[in-house]
C-alpha distance (Angstrom), angle and dihedral (degrees) to the residues before:
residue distance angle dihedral
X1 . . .
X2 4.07 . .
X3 3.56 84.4 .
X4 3.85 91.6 67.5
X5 3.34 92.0 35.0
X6 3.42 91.6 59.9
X7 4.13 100.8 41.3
X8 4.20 79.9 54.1
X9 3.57 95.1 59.9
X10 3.40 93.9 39.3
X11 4.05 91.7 49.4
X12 3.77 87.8 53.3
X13 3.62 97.4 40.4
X14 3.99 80.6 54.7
X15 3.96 89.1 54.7
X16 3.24 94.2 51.1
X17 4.02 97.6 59.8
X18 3.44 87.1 38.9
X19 4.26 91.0 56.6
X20 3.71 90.9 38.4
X21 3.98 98.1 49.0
X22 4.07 87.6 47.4
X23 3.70 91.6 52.2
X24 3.41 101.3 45.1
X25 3.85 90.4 53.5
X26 3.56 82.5 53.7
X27 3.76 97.9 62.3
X28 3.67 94.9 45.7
X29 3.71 100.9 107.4
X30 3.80 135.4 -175.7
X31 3.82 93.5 -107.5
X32 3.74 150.0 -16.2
X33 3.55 102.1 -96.6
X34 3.99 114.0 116.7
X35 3.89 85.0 2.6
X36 4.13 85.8 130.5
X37 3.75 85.9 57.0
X38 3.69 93.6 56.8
X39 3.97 91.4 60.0
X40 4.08 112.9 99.0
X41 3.82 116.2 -147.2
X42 3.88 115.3 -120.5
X43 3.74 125.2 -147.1
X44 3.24 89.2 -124.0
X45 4.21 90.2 -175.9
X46 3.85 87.6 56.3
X47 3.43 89.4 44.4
X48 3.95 91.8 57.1
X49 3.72 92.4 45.6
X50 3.61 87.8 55.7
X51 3.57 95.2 59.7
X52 3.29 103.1 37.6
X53 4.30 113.9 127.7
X54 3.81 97.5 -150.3
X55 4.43 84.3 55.1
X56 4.14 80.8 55.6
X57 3.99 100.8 38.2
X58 4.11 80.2 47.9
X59 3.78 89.2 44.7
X60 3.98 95.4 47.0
X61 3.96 95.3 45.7
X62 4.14 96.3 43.7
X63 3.68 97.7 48.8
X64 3.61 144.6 52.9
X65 3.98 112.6 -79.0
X66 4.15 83.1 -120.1
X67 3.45 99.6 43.1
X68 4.03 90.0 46.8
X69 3.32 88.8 58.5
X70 3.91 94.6 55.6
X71 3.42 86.3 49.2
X72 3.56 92.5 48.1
X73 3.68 97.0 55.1
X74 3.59 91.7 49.3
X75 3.40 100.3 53.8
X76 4.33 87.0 47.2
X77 3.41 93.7 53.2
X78 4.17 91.7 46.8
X79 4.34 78.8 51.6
X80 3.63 84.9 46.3
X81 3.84 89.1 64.7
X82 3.44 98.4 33.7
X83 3.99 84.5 54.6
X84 4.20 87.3 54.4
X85 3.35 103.4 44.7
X86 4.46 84.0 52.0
X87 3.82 83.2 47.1
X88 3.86 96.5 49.3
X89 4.12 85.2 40.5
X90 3.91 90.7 54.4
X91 3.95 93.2 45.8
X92 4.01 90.4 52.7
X93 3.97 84.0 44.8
X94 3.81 94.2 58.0
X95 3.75 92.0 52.1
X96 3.83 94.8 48.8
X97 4.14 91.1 44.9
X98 4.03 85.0 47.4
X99 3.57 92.6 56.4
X100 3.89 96.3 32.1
X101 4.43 78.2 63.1
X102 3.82 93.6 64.7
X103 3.94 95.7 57.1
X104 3.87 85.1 88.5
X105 4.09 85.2 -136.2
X106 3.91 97.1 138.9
X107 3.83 96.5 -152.6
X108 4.23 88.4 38.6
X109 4.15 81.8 53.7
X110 3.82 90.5 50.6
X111 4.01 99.5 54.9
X112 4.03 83.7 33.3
X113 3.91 90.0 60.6
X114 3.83 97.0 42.5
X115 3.83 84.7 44.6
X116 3.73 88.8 52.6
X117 3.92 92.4 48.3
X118 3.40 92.2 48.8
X119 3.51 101.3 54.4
X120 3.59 90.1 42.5
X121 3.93 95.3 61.3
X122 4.00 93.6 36.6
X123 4.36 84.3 57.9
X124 3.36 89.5 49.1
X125 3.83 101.6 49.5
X126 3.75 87.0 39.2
X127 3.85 85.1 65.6
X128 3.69 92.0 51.6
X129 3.90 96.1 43.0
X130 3.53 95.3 56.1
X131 3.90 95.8 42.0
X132 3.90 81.1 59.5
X133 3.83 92.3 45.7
X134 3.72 94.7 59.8
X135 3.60 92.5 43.3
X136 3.67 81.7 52.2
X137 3.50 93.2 55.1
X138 3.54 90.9 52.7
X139 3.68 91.8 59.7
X140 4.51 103.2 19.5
X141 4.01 82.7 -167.8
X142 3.27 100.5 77.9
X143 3.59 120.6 99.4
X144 3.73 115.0 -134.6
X145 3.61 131.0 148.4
X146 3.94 128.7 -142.5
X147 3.73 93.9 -179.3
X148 3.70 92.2 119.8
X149 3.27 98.7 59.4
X150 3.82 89.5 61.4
X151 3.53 90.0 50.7
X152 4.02 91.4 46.5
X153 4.45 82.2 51.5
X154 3.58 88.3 55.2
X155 3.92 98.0 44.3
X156 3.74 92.0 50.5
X157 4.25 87.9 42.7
X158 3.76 87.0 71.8
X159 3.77 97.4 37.5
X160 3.88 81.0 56.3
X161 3.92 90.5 47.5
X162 3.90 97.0 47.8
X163 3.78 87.8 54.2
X164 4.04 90.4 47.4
X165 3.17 99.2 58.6
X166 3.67 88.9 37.8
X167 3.63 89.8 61.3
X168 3.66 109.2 28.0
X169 4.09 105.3 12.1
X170 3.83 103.0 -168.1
X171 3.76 92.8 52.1
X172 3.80 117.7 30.3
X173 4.04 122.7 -174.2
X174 3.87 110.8 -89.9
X175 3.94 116.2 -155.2
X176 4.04 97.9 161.1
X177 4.02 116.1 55.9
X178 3.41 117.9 -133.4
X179 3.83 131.2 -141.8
């Protein structure tokens, strides 16, 4: 029994580097031009209330222990792309900030380099967040929270602002939607 428990998590651990390497080679792109463009808002509010564990502890002691778990799988895999689209956001972000460094404007360098680290740690706990969320999926019981990552999107949303309007004041990179 642990063995197969263990050759599943491996197997989706596996298909989760496999996913991530294909769509990071995807985004790689032949330059920087209309790279802004490319970045897709998130409703960052929806986002929140998607994640929230009081929504889940409400879920899990309303309804039916099998039809929480339907309900729990469907709202991890709408996480799951919320999670992607933040990961794809953060890539594009790290290219922009890396070429926002060579403009030799000191204080454009500054909010590029925080930018840069940002986006850099957000892609990285994306990748962790939604290796948890499948194994999550796997087993809707457990109780794991991806609230930070939301708070992580919105951190890096106004690093990516302050070097908009750095850049380019009347129209500043937007990575959250707003109502």
């Amino acid at each position: 029994m642990n063995l197969a428990i263990l050759i599943v998590i491996a197997s989706v651990l596996a298909l989760v580097v496999i996913l991530r390497v294909a769509s990071s080679r995807s985004l790689q792109l032949s330059n920087n031009a209309g790279l802004a463009e490319q970045i897709q808002p998130v409703d960052v509010e929806a986002f929140r209330n998607l994640v929230n564990p009081a929504d889940d502890e409400y879920l899990r002691t309303h309804l039916r222990p099998r039809q929480f778990r339907q309900v729990r799988r469907a709202r991890l895999q709408a996480t799951a792309a919320y999670v992607q689209v933040a990961s794809k956001n953060a890539a594009i972000l790290v290219r922009l900030g890396e070429a926002a460094l060579a403009t030799g404007n000191p204080q454009t360098a500054v909010a590029a380099k925080q930018l840069v680290n940002d986006a850099l740690l957000l892609r990285r706990n994306t990748g962790m967040a939604l290796a948890k969320i499948y194994v999550t999926m796997a087993w809707p019981g457990m109780g794991f929270s991806t609230a930070r990552i939301v708070e992580s999107y919105v951190h890096l949303s106004s690093s990516a602002m302050l070097l908009g309007r750095l850049q380019n004041p009347v129209n500043p990179v937007r990575i959250s939607a707003s109502r």
